[in-house]
N, C-alpha and C positions, 0 to 999 in steps of 0.2 A: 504493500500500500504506500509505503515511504516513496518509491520508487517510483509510484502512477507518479503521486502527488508534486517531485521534483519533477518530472518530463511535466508536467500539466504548468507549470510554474514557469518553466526553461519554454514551452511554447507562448505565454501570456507576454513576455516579457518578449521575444522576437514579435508577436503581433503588434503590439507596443512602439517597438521600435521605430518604425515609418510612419510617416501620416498623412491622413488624404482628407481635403476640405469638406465638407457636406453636400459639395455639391445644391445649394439649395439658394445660390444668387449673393451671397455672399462676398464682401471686397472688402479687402485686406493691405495694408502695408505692412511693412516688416516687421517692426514694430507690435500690431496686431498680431500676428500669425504669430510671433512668437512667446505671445501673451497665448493664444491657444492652444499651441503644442512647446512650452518651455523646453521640454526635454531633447527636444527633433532640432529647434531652431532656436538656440540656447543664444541669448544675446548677452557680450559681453560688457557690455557699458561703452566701449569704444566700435565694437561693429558686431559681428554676428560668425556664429558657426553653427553649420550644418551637420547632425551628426546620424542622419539616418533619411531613406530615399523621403523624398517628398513632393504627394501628388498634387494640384491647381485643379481640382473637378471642373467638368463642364457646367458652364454658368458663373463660376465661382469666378472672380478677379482677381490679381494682383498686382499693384502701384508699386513702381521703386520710387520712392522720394527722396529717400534718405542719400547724403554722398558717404558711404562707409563701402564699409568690405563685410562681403561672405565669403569666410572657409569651409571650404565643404571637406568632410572627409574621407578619404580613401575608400573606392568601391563605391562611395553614394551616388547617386543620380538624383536630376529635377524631372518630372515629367509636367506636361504643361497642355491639359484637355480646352481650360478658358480661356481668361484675355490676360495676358500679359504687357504691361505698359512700365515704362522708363520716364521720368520726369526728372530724376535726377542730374546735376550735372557734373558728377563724378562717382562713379559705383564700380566696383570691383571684384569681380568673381574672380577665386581664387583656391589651389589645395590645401588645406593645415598642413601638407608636409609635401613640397614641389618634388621632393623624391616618391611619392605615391599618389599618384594624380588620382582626382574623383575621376566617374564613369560622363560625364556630361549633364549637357541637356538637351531635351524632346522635345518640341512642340509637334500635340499629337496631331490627328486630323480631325478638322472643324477647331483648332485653335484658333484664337487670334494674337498677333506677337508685334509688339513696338520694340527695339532693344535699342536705347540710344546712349550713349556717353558710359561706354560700358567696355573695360579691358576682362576678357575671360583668359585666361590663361591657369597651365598645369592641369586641365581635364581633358576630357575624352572628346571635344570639341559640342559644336551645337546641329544637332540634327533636326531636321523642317519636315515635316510630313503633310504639315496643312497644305491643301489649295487657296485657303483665302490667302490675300500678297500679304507678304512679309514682310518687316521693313527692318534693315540694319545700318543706323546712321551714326557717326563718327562712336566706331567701337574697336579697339585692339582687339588682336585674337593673335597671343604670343604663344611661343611654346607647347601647344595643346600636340598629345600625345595618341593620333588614330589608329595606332598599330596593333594596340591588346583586342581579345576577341571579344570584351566584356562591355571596351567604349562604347558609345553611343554613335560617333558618328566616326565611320572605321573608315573613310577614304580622305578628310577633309575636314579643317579645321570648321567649314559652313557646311553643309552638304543638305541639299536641296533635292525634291523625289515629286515633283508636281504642282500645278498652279499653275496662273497667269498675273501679271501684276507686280510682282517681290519686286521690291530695293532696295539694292547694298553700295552705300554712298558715304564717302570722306572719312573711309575706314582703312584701317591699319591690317595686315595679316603678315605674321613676323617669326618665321622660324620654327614653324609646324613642323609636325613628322611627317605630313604626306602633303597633298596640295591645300592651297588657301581656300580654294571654294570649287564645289561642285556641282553639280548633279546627275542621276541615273543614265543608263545609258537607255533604259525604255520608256521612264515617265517623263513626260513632256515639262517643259521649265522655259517658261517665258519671264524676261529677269533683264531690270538694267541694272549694270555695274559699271559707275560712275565715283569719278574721283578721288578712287582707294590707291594705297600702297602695298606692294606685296614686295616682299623681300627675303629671300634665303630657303622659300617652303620644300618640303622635302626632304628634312633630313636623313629622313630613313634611306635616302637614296635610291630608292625605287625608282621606275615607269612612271614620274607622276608630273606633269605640268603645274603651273602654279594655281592656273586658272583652268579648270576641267570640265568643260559643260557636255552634257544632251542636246538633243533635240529641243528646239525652240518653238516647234509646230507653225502652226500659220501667222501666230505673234510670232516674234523674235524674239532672240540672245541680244542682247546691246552691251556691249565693251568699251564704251567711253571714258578716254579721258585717263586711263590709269597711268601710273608706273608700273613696270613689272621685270626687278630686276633678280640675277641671282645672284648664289653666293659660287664661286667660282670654284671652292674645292667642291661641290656638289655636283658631282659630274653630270648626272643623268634627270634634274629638272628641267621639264620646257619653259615654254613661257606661258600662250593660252593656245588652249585646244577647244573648240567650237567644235562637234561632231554626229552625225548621226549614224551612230555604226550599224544601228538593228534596222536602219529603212525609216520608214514612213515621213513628214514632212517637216523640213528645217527649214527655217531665216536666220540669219546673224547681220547683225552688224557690228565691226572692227575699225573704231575710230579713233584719233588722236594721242594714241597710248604709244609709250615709250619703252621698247623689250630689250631688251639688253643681257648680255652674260650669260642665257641657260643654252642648253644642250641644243632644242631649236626656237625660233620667233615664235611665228602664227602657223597651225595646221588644223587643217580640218578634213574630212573622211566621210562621206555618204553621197549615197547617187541620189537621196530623194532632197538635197541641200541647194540652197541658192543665196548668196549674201555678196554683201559690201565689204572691203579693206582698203582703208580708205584716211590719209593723214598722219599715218604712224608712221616713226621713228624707230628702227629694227636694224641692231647692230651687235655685232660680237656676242653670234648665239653661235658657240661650237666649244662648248664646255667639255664635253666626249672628245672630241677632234678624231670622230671618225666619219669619213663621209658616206659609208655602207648603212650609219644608224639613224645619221640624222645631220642635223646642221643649217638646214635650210631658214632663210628669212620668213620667206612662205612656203608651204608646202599644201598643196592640195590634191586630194587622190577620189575620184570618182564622182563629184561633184556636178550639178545640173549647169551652172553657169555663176560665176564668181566674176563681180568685176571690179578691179585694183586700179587704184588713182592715187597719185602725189604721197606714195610713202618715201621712205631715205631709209634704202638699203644697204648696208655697208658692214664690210670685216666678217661675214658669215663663212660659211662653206660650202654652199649654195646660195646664189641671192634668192629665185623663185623658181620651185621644180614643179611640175605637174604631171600627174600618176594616174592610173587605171581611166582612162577615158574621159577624165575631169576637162572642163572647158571651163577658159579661162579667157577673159577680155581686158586686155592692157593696153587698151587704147584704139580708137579709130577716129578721124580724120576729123568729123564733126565732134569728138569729145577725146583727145587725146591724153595718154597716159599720166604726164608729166611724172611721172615714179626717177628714182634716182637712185644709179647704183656704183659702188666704188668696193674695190677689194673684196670680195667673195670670192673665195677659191680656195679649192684645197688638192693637193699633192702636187702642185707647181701650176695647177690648173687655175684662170679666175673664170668663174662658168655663174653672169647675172642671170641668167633664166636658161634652164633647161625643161624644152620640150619631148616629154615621155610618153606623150600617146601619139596617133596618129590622128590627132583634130588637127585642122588649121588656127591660127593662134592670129588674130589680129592684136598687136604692141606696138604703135604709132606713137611718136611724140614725147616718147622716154629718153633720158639721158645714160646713156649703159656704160660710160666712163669718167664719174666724173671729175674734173681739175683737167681734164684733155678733150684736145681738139680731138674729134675721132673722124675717120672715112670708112666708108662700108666695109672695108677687109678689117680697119680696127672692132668693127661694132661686131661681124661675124663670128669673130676672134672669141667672144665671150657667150655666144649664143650656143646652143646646142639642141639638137634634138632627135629622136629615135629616127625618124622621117628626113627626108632632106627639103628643104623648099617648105619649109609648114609654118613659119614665122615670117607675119608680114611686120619689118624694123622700121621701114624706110615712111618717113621722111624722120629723120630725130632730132633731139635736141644735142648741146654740146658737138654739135656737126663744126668739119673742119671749114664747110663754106657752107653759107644757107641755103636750104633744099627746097628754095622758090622762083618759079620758073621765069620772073622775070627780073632776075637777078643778072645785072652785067657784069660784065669785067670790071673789079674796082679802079676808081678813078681818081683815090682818093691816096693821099702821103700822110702818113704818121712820123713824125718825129720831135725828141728823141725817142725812141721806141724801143726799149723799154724807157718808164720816164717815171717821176714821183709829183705824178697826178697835175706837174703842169708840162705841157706838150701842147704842139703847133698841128693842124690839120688844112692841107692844101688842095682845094678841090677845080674841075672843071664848071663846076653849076651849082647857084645858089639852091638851098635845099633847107633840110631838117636832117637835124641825127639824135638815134637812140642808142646809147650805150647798154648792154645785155653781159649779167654773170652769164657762167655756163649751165646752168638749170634755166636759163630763159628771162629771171626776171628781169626789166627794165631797173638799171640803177641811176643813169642819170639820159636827159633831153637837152638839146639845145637848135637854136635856128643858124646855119652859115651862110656864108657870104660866096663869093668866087670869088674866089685867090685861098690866101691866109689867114686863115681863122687860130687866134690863141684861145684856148681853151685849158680850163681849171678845173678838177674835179676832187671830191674827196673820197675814193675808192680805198677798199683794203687792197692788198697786195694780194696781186692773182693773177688769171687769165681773161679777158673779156672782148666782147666782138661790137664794133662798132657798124649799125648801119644806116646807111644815107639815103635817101628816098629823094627823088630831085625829077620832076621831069616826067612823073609817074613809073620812073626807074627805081631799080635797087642797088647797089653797090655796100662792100661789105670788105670788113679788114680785120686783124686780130689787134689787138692792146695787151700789151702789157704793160702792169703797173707794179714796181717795184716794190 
């Protein structure tokens, strides 16, 4: 009887242990809740600890108000069926012991989740189940540990499984064990992701991008605006992967973000996919430095139709490769590329785009060298492709003479040539000139005369193409400015 009586004791006390709200509409601050269950959510006079799982029932609320800290401890979890809200403006989830991370937190399905001015770090990261959107604004998420088989969210410091709506905006993701954010590869995830930092994720070294999406369905993926660098002893992190590896229908768009350092840029993977890349800065991704695994700026494999504008491609190991049938649009005539590429290459190769399937590849208007004057056989020199003849280059930018047909023989004398930005220009015909870097833009205008025009300019030191329009003529010369 001693014996029922301790097991019957030894199980009272584990039912005990966790607590779960009533479920019955109920709204709680921290504060509160730990006025209800003292023993669960023991608050310490300076912030709070967590010493056993604790459930948020459906209906039930919870407000962060407070700016403190919750320790959770080892093996516990939050699960989150209500509404969860952040008003605070400094809150801190955290483990009692960073050497035994908690298991995370849940937001189940039909939650609803605010998470804002919030560092989680030393848990199991935060897993999203709901379809209602999500929102995660300026929040750290350091060190969270996805590897154990117990975390909550095992691939990803955010990891997301469904919805349309969620934003993750002016957030930190900093030195994860696996990627900063994800989602499934079968439930659909429509999501912008706006103005974060990601930096170092991966540590476990795995197959894992920083940024790891699904499918976007008929909404889209939106990648605006980020940073996303690595950390250079981490061989095998990408940067962002947009993909729909299982089929059915994808959008992304890939805007204004800065990739830098991991193993590859931007790649994405599904034939049922179609998006934008578009204003990124994508340089010295070849962390592996092997060009059989990876390395490319862009990479796309199997894709409906992708079309890439005005990124700066540079120091890769491929600039842009395209794989399994993927169609790709890098420029035509009425909307050219203006993309830019310099040093991608690897084993003595520089190879800016290599075409891998047998489509035709329209890429007009790009610069595929640049700081050099280039001519067809320079430009060819960097092109590749399974096919021969499948990439239309021509007319490009950074061209050694302009590729406009009513462009005459220049008429026109620079000197001294090279000069520091004051130099004499001698022409046959009063006219106009525009001064052009080698990506095209206009850096300085001026009106001439016939004869000798002094001209003054405050250019950096470089290469630049001066052209004269006179006559309804063209004529055109190179500058250099020391």
């Amino acid at each position: 009887m001693r014996k029922m009586t301790l097991l019957l004791v030894s199980f009272c006390a584990f039912a005990n242990a966790q607590f779960s709200s009533p479920g019955n509409g109920t709204s709680y601050t921290l504060a509160s809740l730990s006025a209800a269950a003292p023993t669960v959510l023991v608050n310490n006079g300076t912030g709070y600890t967590l010493t056993a799982d604790l459930t948020l029932s459906a209906t039930d609320k919870l407000t962060i108000s407070e700016d403190t800290t919750l320790k959770v401890n080892s093996g516990v979890a939050i699960f989150v069926y209500g509404e969860y809200k952040t008003t605070a403006g400094n809150f801190t989830i955290t483990a009692s012991d960073i050497a035994a991370p908690y298991r995370g937190i849940r937001f189940e399905e039909g939650s609803l989740a605010e998470m804002k001015n919030t560092r989680i770090e030393y848990g199991g990261g935060v897993r999203v189940l709901t379809a209602t959107p999500f929102l995660m604004d300026n929040c750290i998420l350091y060190k969270n540990n996805n590897s154990g088989s117990t975390n909550l969210a095992s691939s990803a410091a955010l990891a997301l499984f469904q919805g349309t709506g969620h934003v993750v905006k002016n957030s930190q993701f900093l030195e994860n064990s696996r990627a900063g954010i994800n989602s499934g590869a079968s439930g659909t995830v429509s999501i912008d992701i706006i103005n974060n930092y990601f930096y170092g994720n991966n540590t476990d070294n795995g197959n894992y991008p920083q940024i790891n999406m699904g499918p976007g369905g008929v909404d889209s993926t939106r990648v605006l605006n980020n940073v996303v660098t690595g950390n250079r002893a981490i061989l095998r992190a990408g940067g962002i992967s947009v993909s729909g590896l299982l089929g059915g229908t994808n959008r992304f768009r890939i805007q204004g973000n800065t990739v830098k350092d991991n193993r590859y840029g931007i790649t994405h993977q599904g034939g049922g996919s179609s998006g934008i890349i578009i204003n990124n800065i994508i340089e010295n991704n070849n962390t592996e430095n092997n060009p059989n695994l990876g390395g490319s700026g862009i990479s796309l494999t199997g894709t409906q139709k992708v079309i890439v504008r005005n990124n700066q491609i540079r120091g890769n190991l491929w600039g842009i490769t395209v794989l399994s049938n993927a169609i790709i649009d890098l420029g035509i005539v009425e909307d050219p590329g203006n993309n830019i590429f310099k040093n991608n290459g690897n084993s003595g190769n520089t190879v800016a785009f290599f075409n891998n399937t047998p489509n035709l590849v329209n890429a007009i208007g790009n610069c595929w060298r640049e700081d050099e004057l280039s001519n067809d056989t320079m430009v060819q020199s960097v092109i590749g492709s399974l096919n021969p003849n499948t990439v239309t280059f021509k007319p490009y930018n950074c061209a050694e003479s302009l590729a406009v047909s009513d462009v005459s023989k220049s008429t026109m004398k620079i000197y001294p040539n090279p000069s520091k930005n004051h130099f004499f220009l001698e022409t046959e015909n009063a006219g106009n000139i525009v001064i052009q870097d080698l990506s095209g833009k206009v850096v300085h205008s001026a009106i001439v005369n016939k004869g000798k025009n002094e001209i003054n300019t405050n250019l950096q030191s470089g290469v630049y193409i001066i052209t004269q329009q006179s006559e309804g003529k063209k004529s055109n010369t190179k500058l250099i400015i020391k």
